[in-house]
N, C-alpha and C positions, 0 to 999 in steps of 0.2 A: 580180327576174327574173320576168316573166309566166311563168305556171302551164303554158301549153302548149310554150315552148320547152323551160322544168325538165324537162317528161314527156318527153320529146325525148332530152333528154340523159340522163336515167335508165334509161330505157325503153327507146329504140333506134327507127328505123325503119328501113325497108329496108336492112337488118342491121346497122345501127351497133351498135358493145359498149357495154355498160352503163360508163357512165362512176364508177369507184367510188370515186373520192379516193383519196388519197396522206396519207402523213403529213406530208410536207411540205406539201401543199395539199387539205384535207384539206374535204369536205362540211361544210355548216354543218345544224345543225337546220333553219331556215328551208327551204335546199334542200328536203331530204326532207319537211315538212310540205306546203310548194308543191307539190311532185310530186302529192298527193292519194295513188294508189294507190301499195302497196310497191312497191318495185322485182324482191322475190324473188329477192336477190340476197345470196350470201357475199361476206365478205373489204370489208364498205361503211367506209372511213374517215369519221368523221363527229367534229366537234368542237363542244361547248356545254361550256354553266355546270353543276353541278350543283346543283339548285335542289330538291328535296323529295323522296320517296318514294310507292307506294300503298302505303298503309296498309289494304291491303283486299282487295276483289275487283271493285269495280266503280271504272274511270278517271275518271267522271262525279262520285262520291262521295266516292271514299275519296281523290282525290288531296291529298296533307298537305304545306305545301310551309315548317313550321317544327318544330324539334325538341322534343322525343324524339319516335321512332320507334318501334314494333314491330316491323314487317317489313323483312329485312335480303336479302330477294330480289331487289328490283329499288331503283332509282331514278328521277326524273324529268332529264331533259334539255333545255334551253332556250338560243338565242341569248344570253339578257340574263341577267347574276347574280339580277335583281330580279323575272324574269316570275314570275307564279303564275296566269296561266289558263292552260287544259290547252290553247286551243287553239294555243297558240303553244308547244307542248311534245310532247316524244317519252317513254314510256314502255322502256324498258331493263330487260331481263330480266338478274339480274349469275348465273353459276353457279354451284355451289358451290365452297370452294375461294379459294385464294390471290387470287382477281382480287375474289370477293364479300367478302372480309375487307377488303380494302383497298381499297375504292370505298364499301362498304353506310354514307350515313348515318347508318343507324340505330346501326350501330358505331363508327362515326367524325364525329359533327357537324361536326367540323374540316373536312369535306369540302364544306359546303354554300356554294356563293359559288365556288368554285376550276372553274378550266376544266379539261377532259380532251379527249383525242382518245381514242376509241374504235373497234378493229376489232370486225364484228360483224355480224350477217346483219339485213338490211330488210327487216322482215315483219309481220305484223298481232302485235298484243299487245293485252291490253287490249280487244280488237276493232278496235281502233287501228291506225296506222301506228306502227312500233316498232320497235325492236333486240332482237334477242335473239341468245342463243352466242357473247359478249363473247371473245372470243379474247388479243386485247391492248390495252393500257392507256398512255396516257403522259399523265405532267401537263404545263399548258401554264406555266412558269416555273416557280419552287419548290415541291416537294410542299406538301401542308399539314402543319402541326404541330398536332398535339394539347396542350391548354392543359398541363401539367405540373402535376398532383395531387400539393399536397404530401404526403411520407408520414406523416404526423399526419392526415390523411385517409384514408388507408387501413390503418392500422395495419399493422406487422410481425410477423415469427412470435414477438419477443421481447416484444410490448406490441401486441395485438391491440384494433382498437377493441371498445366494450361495444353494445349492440344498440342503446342511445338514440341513441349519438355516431352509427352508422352510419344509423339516421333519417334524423334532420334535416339532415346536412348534403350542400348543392349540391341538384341537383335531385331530385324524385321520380323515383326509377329511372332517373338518369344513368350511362349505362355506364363502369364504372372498374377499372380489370384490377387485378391483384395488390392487392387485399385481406386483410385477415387480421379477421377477424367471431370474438369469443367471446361465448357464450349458451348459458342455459339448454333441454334440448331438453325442450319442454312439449306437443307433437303433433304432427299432421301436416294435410296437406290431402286431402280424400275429394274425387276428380271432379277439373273442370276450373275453378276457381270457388276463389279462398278465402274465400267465401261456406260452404264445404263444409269450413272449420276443424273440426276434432276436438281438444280438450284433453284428453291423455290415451292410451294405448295400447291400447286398447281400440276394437273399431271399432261404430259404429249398425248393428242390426237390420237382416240382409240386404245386407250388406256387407261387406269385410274391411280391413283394415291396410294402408294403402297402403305398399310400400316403396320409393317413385322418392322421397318427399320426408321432411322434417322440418322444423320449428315451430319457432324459437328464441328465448327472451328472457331479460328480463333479471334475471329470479326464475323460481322454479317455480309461484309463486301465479297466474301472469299466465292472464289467460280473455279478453282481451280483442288480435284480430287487428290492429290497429291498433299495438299497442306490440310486435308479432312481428314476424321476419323468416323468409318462405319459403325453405327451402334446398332447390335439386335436387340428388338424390344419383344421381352418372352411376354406370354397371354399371360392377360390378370393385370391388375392394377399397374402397372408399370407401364404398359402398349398401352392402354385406356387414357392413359393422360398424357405420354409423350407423340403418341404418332401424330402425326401432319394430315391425314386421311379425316379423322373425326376433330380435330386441334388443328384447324388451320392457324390460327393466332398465334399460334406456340412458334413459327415461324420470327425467325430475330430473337427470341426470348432465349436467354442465358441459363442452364440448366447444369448441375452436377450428380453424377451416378456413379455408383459402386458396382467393379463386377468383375468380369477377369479379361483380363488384354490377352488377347490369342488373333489368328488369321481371321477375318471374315472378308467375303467377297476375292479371296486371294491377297490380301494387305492386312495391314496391322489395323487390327478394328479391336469392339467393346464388346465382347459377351456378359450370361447370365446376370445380366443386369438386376439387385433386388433391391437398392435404396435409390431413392434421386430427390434432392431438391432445388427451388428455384432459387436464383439470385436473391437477394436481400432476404433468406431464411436460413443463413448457412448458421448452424446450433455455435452452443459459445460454447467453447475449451472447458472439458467441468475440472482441468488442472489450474486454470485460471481464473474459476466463476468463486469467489468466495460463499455462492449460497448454496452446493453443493457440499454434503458432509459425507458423501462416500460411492467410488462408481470403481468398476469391475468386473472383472469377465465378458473382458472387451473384446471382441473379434475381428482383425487380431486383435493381440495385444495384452492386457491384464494376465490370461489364465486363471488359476483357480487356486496360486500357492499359499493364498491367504485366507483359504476355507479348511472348516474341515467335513471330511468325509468319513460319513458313518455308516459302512456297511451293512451292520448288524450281523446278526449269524448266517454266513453262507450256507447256502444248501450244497451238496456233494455233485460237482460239478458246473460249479460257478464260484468263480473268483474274482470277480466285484461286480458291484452295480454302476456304482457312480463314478465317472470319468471324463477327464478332457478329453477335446475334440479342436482344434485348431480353427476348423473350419464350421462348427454348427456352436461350439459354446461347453460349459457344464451336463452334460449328459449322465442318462438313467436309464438302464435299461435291465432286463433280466432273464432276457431271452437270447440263449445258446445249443447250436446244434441243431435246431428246428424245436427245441422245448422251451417251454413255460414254465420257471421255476418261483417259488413262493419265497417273497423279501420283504421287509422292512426297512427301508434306509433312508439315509439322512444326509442332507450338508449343508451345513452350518457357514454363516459369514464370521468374521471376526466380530466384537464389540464395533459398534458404530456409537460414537460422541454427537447426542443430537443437543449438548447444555446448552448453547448458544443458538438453538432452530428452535423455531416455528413453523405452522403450517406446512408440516413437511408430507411429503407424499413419494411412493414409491413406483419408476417406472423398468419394466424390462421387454427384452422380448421373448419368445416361447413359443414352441412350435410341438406339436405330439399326434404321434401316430401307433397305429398297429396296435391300439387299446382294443379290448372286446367290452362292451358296456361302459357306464357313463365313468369318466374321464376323473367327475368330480370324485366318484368313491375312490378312487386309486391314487390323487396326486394332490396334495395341498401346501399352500403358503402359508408360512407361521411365523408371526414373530415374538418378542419377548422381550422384558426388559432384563438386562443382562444375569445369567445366571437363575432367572424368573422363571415363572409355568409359564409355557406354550399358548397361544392365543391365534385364532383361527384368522387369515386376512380376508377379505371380502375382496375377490379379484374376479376376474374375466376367466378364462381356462378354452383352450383348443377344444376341438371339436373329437381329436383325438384320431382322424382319420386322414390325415397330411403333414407335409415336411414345409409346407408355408407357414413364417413364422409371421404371428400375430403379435401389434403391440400392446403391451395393458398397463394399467396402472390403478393405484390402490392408495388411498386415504391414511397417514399416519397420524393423522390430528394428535391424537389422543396420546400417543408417544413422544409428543416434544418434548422438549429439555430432560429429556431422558438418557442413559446408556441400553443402548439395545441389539440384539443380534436377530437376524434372519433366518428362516430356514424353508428350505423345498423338503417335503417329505414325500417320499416313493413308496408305494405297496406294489406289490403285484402277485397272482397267485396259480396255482395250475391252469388257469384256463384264459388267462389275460395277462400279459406282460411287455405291455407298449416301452415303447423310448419315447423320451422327454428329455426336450432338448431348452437349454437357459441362456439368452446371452446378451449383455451391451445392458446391464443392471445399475442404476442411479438412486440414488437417496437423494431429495435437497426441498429445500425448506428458504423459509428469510432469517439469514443470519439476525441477529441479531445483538450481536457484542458488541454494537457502538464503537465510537473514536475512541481511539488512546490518544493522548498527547503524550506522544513520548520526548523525555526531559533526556539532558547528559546523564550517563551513569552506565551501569555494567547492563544493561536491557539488550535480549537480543537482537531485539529493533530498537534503534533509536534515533532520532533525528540531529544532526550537526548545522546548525545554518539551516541553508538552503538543501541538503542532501539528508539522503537517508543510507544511513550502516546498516547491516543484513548481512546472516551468514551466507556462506558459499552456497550458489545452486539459488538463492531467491530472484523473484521477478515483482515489478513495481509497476502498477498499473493507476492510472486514470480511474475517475469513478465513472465514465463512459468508457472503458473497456481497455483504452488504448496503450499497450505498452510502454513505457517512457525508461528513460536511466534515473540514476540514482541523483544525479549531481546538477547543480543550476536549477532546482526544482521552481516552479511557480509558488503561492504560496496557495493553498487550500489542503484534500483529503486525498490520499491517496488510499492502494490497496494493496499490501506488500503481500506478495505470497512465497512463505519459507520451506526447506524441505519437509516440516511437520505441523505448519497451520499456515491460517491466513490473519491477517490483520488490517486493521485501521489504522493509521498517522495523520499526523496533521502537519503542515511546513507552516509556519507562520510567517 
């Protein structure tokens, strides 16, 4: 299209409207670069590739148009999946916020190569002809996928990688969510530079204890940043107990955090850090605890395939409430569009077998926001004995005004050697329609099904000798915890756990 009819059609004359694309036929890059000047126009439908980011502050310089990223602000935009000169490219301011999480590059590599349509206002950026105020978003065929990091890559909260393993492996400072990082804390970083490493709790002459970060490796001897990983420690209970500033002691003490492996300080470091514990508190496997009787909607991990979800009757413009979330858990919510609609919904766990518990009690975490009034009229736990009335739990509950998730836990005495089902119940109504978020949920009690001595015969556990038979997939455990094999057994109690219980033996 020549350059003067585009400005025509962009622009307007003798008061033609700003022609602003459609989702359905939606501006190409091309368009708007032919135009030359912005059009100064909101609400511009515009579709390209996403092809790089500015990594900077100048369009000229900094435009980077292969991965890793730093800057998770904007992106570049292009006709072609392959362009990388600017001048065939539009500059994109992303906001903060749901649209910059799931667009930025620099968080998503997955993203570079895939077309979008983008609504968004046509204006200089950059100095540039450019997008900014990204309003909405659609991808053009299948989202993208992110390549799936096995968890032996990111370790778990039971088997946390060690500072080397989280080195070397994938790229320098490849962004990778759920993490689990254990290390010695050996300093911290002074300034913005970890050039500005400090070994040590103690800070240089004219200066003090930074307490945003901490230093982790994989001894206490270590002086050398290179074999370290920078941890950011976010405000709130996580800075409070791990910095060096107020914790000088914490110095040498062995620590493990949850959180996502991206660049800090210009290297491969630790962000949003939201769990950590100390050496000799690392929780026990609830796949290997026999006195657990049921845990789920693990993040990652479980999901939610083994619930059900009870929407109830949707109101006309909402099409569900209750949904997975990868990254927060079980989620509720009933607010679309900027409206508040009225629900009643539900989900339900499977039957949980508490015949063989005791003293069992129920722990999760939960987190909820953007409620209008109290929290408690809108959201409750209930459980049941299976198929049974509904019974109100006596729990804790959010504040209703944050995405910090609180831990709680609730009493099931009164349920033991029961079958029983779980349930989160959602309201919400014209004028109140929070999200509520569920996640990392455990049932467990004291087993109590005693030793089997198990004899020769067709039993799916049985003992031979000194060894124990077990179907495929079982693990054999010490009554201190410890793994062992099957065969050359000592003689005492073991704890076999199969693909569908747990059990007691004895090797005589």
């Amino acid at each position: 299209m020549k350059k003067s009819l585009l400005t025509m059609m962009l622009c307007g004359i003798a008061g033609m409207a700003f022609a602003a694309g459609t989702v359905e036929n939606p501006l190409s890059v091309d368009d708007l670069i032919e135009a030359g000047t912005p059009a100064e126009a909101t609400d511009v439908v515009v579709k390209g590739y996403i092809v790089g980011v500015v990594d900077g502050t100048s369009w000229e310089s900094d435009a980077r148009f292969q991965a890793p990223f730093t800057t998770t602000s904007n992106l570049i935009l292009a006709s072609s999946s392959t362009e990388t000169d600017i001048e065939y490219c539009l500059p994109v301011q992303l906001p903060s916020g749901e649209i910059r999480t799931a667009l930025s590059p620099s968080g998503h590599p997955e993203n570079l190569g895939h077309q979008v349509i983008l609504t968004a206002s046509n204006t200089k950026y950059f100095g540039v002809n450019g997008l900014k105020s990204v309003s909405a978003y659609e991808w053009v065929g299948d989202a993208p996928v992110a390549p799936e990091v096995p968890e032996e890559k990111r370790g778990t909260i039971y088997n946390p990688l060690n500072v080397a393993d989280y080195l070397t492996y994938g790229e320098d400072g490849a962004t990778v969510e759920n993490c689990w990082l254990e290390g010695v804390i050996v300093g911290y970083v002074d300034g913005k530079s970890i050039d500005g490493a400090v070994f040590g709790a103690t800070a240089p002459e004219g200066s003090e204890v930074s307490a945003t970060n901490i230093l982790i490796a994989g001894s206490a001897d270590v002086k050398d940043v290179a074999s370290c990983v920078a941890v950011q420690l976010p405000i709130g209970d996580v800075r409070s107990a791990l910095n060096l500033k107020d914790n000088p002691a914490n110095l040498g003490r062995t620590v493990a955090m949850h959180g996502v492996r991206e660049k800090y300080f210009g290297v491969t470091g630790l962000k949003s850090v939201d769990r950590y514990y100390w050496e000799g508190e690392k929780p026990v496997d609830p796949t290997t605890d026999p006195n657990v009787a049921y845990f789920g909607l693990t993040v990652p991990g479980t999901g939610c395939e083994d619930w059900t979800l009870n929407d109830g009757t949707l109101p006309e413009g909402l099409t569900y409430v209750w949904y997975w979330a990868e990254k927060y858990g079980l989620c509720a919510s009933a607010f679309k569009d900027e409206t508040c609609f009225t629900t009643d919904a539900w989900a339900m766990s499977p039957v949980i077998d508490l015949t063989n518990f005791e003293n069992v009690a129920l722990t999760f975490s939960q987190a909820a926001n953007k409620f209008i009034g109290a929290v408690a009229d809108q959201v409750s736990v209930m459980v049941r004995e299976a198929e049974g009335e509904w019974t109100k739990v006596d729990v804790e509950l959010p504040a209703g005004n944050s995405w910090t998730f609180i831990d709680s836990e609730a009493a099931l005495a009164d349920w033991s050697g029961k079958k029983i089902q779980l349930g989160f119940h959602y309201t919400s109504t014209a004028a109140s329609a929070g999200t509520w978020e569920i996640k990392n949920l455990k049932v467990k009690g004291t087993n109590i099904s005693g030793v089997e001595e198990v004899v020769f015969g067709e039993s799916e556990v049985r003992v031979e000798g000194s060894s124990i038979v077990a179907p495929a997939g079982s693990r054999v455990f010490s009554l201190n915890g410890s793994a062992v094999g099957t065969e050359n057994l000592a003689a005492g109690v073991y704890v076999v756990v199969t693909p569908s219980k747990a059990v007691k033996v004895m090797v005589r």
